[in-house]
C-alpha positions as CSV (number, residue, x, y, z in Angstrom):
1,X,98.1,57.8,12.8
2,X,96.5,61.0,11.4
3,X,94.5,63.1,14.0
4,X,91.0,61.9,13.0
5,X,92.1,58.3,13.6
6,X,93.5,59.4,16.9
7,X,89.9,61.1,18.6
8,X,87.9,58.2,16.8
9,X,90.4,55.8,18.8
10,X,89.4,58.2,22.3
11,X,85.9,58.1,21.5
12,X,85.4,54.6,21.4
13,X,87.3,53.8,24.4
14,X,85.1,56.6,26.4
15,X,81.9,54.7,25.2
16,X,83.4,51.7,26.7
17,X,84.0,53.2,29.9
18,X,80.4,54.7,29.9
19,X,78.5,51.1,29.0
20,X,81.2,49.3,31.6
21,X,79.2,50.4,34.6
22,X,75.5,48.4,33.5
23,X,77.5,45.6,32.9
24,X,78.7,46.0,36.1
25,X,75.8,46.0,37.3
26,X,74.2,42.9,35.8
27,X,77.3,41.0,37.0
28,X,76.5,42.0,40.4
29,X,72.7,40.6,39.9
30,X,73.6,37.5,38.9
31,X,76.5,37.1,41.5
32,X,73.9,37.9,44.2
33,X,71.4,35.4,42.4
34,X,74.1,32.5,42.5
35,X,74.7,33.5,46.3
36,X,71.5,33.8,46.9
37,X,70.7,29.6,45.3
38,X,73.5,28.9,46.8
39,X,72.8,29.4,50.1
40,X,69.4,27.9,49.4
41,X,71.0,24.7,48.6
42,X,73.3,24.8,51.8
43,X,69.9,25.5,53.7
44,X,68.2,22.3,52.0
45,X,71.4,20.1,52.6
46,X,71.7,21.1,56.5
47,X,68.0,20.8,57.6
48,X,65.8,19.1,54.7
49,X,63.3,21.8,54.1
50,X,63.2,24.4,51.5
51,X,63.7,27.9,52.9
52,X,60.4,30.0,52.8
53,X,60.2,33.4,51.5
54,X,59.4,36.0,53.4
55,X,55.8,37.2,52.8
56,X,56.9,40.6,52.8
57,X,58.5,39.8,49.2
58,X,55.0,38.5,48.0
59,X,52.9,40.9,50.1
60,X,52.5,43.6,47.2
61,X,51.6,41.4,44.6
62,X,49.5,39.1,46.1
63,X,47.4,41.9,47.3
64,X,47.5,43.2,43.9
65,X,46.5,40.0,42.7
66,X,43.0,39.7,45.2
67,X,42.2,43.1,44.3
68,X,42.0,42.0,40.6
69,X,40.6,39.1,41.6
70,X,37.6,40.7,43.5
71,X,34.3,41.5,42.1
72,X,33.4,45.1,41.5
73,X,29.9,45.8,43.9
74,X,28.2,48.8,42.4
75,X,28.9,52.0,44.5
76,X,24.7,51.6,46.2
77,X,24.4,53.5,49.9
78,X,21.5,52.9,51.3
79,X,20.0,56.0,53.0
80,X,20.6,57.0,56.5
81,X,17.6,57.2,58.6
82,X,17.8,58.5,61.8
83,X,15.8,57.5,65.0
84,X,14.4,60.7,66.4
85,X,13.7,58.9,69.8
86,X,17.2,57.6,70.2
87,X,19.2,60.0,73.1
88,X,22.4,61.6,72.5
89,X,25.2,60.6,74.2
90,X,26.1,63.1,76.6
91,X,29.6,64.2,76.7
92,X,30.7,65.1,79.7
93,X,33.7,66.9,78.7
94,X,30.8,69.2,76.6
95,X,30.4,72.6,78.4
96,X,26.5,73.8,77.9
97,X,25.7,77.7,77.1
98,X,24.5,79.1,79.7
99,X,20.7,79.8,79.9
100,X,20.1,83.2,80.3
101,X,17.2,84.6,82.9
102,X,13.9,85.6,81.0
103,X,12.5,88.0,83.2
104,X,9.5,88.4,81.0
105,X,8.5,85.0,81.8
106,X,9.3,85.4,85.7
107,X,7.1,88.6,85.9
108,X,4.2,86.5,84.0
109,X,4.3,83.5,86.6
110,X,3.9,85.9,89.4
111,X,1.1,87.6,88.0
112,X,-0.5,84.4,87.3
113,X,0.1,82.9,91.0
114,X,-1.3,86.5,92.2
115,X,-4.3,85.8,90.2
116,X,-4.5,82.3,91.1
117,X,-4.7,83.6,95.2
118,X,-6.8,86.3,94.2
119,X,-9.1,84.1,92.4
120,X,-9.1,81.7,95.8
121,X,-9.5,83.9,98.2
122,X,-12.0,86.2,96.6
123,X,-14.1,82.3,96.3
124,X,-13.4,81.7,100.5
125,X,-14.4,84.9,101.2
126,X,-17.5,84.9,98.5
127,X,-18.6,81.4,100.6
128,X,-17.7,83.2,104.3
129,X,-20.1,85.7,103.4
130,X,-23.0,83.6,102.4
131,X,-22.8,81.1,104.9
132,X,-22.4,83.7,107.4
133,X,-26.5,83.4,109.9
134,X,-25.9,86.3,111.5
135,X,-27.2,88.7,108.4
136,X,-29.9,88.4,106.6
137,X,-29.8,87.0,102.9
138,X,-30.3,90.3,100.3
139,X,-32.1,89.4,97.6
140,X,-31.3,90.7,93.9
141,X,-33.3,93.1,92.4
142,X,-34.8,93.6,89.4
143,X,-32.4,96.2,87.0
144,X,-33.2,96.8,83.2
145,X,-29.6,98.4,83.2
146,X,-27.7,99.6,80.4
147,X,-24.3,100.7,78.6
148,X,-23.9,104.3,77.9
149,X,-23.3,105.6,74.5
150,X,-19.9,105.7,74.4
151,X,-19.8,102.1,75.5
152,X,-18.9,102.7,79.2
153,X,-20.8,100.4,82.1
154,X,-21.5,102.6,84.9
155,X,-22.1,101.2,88.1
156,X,-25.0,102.8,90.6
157,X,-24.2,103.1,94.0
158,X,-26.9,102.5,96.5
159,X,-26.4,103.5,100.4
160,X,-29.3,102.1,102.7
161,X,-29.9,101.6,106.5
162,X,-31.9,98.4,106.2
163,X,-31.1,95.0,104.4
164,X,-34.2,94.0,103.4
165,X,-33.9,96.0,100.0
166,X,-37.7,96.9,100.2
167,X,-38.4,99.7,102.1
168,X,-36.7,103.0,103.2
169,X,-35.1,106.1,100.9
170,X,-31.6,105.9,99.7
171,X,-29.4,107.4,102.2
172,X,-26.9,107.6,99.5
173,X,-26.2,107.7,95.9
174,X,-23.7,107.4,93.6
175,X,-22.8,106.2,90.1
176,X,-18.9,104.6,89.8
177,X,-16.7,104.5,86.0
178,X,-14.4,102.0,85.8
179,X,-13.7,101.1,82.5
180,X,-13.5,104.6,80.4
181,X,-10.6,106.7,80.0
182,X,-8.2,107.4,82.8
183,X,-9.2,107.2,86.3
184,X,-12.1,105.7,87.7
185,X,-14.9,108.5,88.1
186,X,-17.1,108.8,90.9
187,X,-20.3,110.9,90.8
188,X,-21.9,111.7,93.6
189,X,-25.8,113.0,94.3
190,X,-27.3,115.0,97.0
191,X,-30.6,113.2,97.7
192,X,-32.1,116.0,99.1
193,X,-32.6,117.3,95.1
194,X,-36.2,118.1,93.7
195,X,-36.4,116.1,90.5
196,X,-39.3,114.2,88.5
197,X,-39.4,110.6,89.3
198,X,-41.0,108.7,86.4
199,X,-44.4,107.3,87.5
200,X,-44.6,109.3,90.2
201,X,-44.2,112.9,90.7
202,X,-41.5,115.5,91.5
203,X,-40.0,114.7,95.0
204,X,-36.7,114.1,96.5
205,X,-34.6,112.0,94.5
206,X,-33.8,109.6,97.6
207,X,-37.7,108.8,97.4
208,X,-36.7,107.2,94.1
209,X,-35.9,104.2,96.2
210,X,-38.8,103.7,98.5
211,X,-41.1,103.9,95.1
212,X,-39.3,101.3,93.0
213,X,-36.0,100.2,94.4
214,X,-32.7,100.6,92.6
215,X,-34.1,100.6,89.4
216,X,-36.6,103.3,89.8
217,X,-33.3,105.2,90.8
218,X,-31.9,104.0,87.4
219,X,-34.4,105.8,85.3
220,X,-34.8,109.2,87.6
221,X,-31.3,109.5,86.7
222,X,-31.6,108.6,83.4
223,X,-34.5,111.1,83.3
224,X,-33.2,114.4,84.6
225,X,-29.4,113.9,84.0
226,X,-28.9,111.7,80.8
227,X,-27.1,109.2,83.2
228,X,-27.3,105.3,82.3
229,X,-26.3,102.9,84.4
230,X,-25.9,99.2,83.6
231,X,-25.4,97.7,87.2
232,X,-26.7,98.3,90.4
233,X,-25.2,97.6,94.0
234,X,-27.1,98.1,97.1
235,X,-24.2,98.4,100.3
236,X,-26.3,98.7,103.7
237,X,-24.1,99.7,106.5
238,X,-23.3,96.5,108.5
239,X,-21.9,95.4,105.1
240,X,-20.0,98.6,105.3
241,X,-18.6,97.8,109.0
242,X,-17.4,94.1,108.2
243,X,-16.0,95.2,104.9
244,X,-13.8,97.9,106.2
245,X,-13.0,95.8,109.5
246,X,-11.9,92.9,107.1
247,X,-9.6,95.3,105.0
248,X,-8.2,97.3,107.7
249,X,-7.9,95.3,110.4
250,X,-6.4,98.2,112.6
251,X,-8.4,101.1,110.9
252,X,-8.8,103.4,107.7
253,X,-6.0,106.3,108.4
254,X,-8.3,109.6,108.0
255,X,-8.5,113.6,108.8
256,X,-11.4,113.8,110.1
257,X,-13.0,117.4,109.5
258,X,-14.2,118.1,112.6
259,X,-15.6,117.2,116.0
260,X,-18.9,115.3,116.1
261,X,-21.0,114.6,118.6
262,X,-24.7,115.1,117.7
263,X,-27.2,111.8,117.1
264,X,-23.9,109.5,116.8
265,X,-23.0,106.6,118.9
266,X,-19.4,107.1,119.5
267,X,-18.4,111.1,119.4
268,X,-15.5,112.3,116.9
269,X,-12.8,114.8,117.0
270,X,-11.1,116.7,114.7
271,X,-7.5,115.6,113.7
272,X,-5.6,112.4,111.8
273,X,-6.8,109.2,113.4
274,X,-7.7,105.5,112.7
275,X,-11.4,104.3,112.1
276,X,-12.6,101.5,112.7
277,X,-15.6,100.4,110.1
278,X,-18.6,101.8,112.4
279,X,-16.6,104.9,113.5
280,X,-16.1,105.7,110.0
281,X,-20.0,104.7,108.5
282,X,-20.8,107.1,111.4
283,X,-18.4,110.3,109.9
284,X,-19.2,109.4,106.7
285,X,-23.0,109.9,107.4
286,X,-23.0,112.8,109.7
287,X,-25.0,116.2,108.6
288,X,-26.0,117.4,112.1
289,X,-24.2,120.7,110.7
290,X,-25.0,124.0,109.1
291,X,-23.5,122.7,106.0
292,X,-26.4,119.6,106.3
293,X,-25.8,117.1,103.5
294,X,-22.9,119.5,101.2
295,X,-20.8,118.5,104.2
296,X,-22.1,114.5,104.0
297,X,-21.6,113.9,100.4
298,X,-18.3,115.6,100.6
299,X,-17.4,112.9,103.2
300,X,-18.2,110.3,101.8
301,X,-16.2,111.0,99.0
302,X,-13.4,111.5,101.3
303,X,-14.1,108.5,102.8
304,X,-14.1,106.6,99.2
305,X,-10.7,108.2,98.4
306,X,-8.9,106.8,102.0
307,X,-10.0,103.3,101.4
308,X,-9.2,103.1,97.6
309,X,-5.9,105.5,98.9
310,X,-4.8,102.8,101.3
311,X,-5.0,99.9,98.8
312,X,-1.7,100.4,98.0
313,X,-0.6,98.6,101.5
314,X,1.3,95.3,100.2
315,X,-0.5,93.6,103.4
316,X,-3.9,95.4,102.4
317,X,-3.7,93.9,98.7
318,X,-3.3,90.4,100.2
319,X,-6.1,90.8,102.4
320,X,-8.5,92.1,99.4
321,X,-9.4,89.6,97.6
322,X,-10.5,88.0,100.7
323,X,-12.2,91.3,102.0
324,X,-13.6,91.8,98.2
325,X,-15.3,88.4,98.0
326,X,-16.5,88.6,101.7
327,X,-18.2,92.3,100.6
328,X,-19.4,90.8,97.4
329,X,-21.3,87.9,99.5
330,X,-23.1,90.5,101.2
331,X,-24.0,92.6,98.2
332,X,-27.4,92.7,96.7
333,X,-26.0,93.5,93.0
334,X,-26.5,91.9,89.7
335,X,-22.7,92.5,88.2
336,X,-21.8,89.2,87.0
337,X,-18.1,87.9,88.1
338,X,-16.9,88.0,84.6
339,X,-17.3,92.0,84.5
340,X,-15.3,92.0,87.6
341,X,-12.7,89.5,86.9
342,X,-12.4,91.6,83.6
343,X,-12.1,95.2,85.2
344,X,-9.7,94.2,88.0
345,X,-7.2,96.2,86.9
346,X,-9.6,99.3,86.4
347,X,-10.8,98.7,89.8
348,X,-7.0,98.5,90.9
349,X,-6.7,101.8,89.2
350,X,-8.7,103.6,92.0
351,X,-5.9,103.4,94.2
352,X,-4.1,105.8,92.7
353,X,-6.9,108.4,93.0
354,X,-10.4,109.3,92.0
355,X,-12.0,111.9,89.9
356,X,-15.1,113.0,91.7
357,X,-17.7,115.0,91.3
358,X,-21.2,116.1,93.0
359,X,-24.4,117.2,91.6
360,X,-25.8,119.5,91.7
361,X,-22.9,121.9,90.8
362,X,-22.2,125.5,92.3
363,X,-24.6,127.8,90.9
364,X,-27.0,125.2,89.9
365,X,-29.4,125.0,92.6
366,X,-31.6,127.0,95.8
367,X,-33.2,126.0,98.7
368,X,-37.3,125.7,98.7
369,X,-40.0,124.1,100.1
370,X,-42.5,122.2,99.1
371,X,-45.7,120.7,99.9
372,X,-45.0,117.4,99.7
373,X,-41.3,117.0,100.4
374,X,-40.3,119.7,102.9
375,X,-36.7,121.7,102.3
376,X,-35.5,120.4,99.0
377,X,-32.6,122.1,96.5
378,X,-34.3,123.3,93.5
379,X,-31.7,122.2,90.5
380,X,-30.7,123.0,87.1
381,X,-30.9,119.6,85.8
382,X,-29.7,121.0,82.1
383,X,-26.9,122.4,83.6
384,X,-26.1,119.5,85.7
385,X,-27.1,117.2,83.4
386,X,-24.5,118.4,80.5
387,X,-21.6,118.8,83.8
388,X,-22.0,114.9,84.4
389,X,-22.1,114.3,80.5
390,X,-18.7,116.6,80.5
391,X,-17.4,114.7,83.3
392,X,-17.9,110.7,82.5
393,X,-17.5,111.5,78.6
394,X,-14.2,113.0,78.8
């Protein structure tokens, strides 16, 4: 046998062994299908019911065979709508963020409960006062007022001794700035001054009153020192007593000056002390003095500062609304409550001090006498008029 006989003889016998194994294979199918029938027949002979297939053999391709079988729907969602009443479940497991403390809004309810109790007790004590038999009703009097250039609403003072608004002088005057720049601004005027009072004549600028009531006042000031004035309030003094007494229940803390004795009630002496509302109308109006009514006006300015000073009292600001409305009751004035209500916090502002001044200024003025009017002071009203233009303007 030649050498290429002999590896065609090896190669065919290796393909054999290759090829032996898949017909191995197949044998071993068909053996375990005959065993398999087989054993089905023994089944069938013993008990007389074919043997059922598991359904795990079929399981695959009868569910391949209902997916065919099934209809294709067309891929349609219909849209979501959502109810926007409907609650969330709460989880109770969920932990919430904790809401943080807005003291913004804090500060804003408690200035609108303070309001609301200011606006309440300023109304009891508005009601107190009217109701109240034992002082006589003041009427309101007529008062062409009006707003000074620069927009401001000055208020005029009035000081009398009587409460039937009709007769008598002045015993003081005064014209009060709230709303400009700054601090409120109190001006001061000594009555005793010898000015021209329209309609009438030149005579002591407390006779203003007696002539034509507060707004005969309005228009001598207007006159002589370029003043306007758009409100008026008349305060006699037993309105004083009851509106200090009502404030300060145990007294407006004061220095008094000096002792006092002459033409008062109840004598006064010199030192820090507490007054009582008729002890302190009675310092406030003294001039039984060689300084005569320099040392009054100066006073009552002093006096104006301690009560607007003493404000500040926590237990005083609850009371003031009360006191305010009570005052307010008693009042002849024509200042509407909305000017009030509007200036509060202007008015407020007078407890942390007041810019004062008194006319006539120093070197502005001389004793004389006159026919008609006794001592007066002889004024400067250019020079005091442009001072209290200076002053309110600024």
């Amino acid at each position: 046998m030649s050498r290429m006989d002999k590896y065609k003889k090896i190669h065919e016998e290796s393909q054999k062994e290759e090829k032996k194994p898949f017909g191995f294979r197949r044998e071993m199918k068909k053996e375990n299908q005959s065993e398999k029938t087989r054993i089905e027949e023994t089944h069938f002979e013993k008990t007389g019911e074919p043997q059922i297939e598991s359904e795990e053999e079929f399981y695959y391709e009868d569910h391949y065979q209902e997916s065919k079988n099934k209809k294709t729907r067309p891929n349609f969602k219909l849209p979501v709508i959502k109810n926007p009443f409907k609650r969330k479940s709460k989880n109770p497991y969920e932990q919430k963020p904790k809401k943080k403390r807005s003291w913004k809004k804090i500060l804003v309810m408690i200035l609108v409960a303070l309001f609301g109790y200011s606006v309440v007790a300023f109304g009891v004590g508005n009601i107190a006062a009217k109701t109240d038999s034992s002082m006589p009703k003041m009427e309101t009097q007529e008062f062409n007022g009006a707003a000074s250039e620069n927009g401001t609403k000055n208020i005029l003072l009035l000081g009398s001794d009587t409460r039937d608004n009709i007769s008598g002088r002045s015993d003081s005057m005064m014209v009060l700035q709230v709303d400009g720049r700054g601090k409120p601004k109190l001006v001061s005027f000594m009555r005793d001054m010898y000015v021209n009072i329209p309609g009438v004549g030149e005579n002591k600028l407390n006779a203003a009153y007696a002539y034509g009531g507060a707004d005969l006042v309005r228009q001598t000031l207007k006159e002589n020192f370029g003043i306007d004035c758009r409100y008026y309030a008349m305060v006699d003094f037993q309105t004083f007593e009851k509106g200090v007494d009502a404030l300060f229940p145990s007294g407006v803390k004061i220095d008094a000056e000096k002792d006092m004795s002459a033409y008062i009630d109840e004598p006064i002496t010199k030192g820090p002390q507490r007054m009582n509302g008729h002890t302190l109308l009675n310092y406030a109006r003294f001039r039984m003095d060689e300084e005569g009514d320099f040392g009054r006006v100066r006073r009552q300015q002093q006096v104006m500062q301690s009560v607007f000073g003493q404000l500040k009292n926590p237990l005083v600001l609850l009371r003031g609304p009360y006191a305010a409305g009570k005052i307010w009751g008693y009042l002849s004035t024509d200042m509407p409550n909305t000017f009030v209500l509007a200036n509060l916090f202007n008015f407020a502002k007078a407890a942390a001090g007041i810019e004062r001044l008194t006319l006539p200024i120093d070197g502005s003025w001389s004793y004389i006498d006159t026919a008609n009017a006794g001592s007066a002071l002889a004024v400067d009203t250019t020079q005091n008029a442009q001072a209290v233009q200076d002053f309110l303007g600024k």
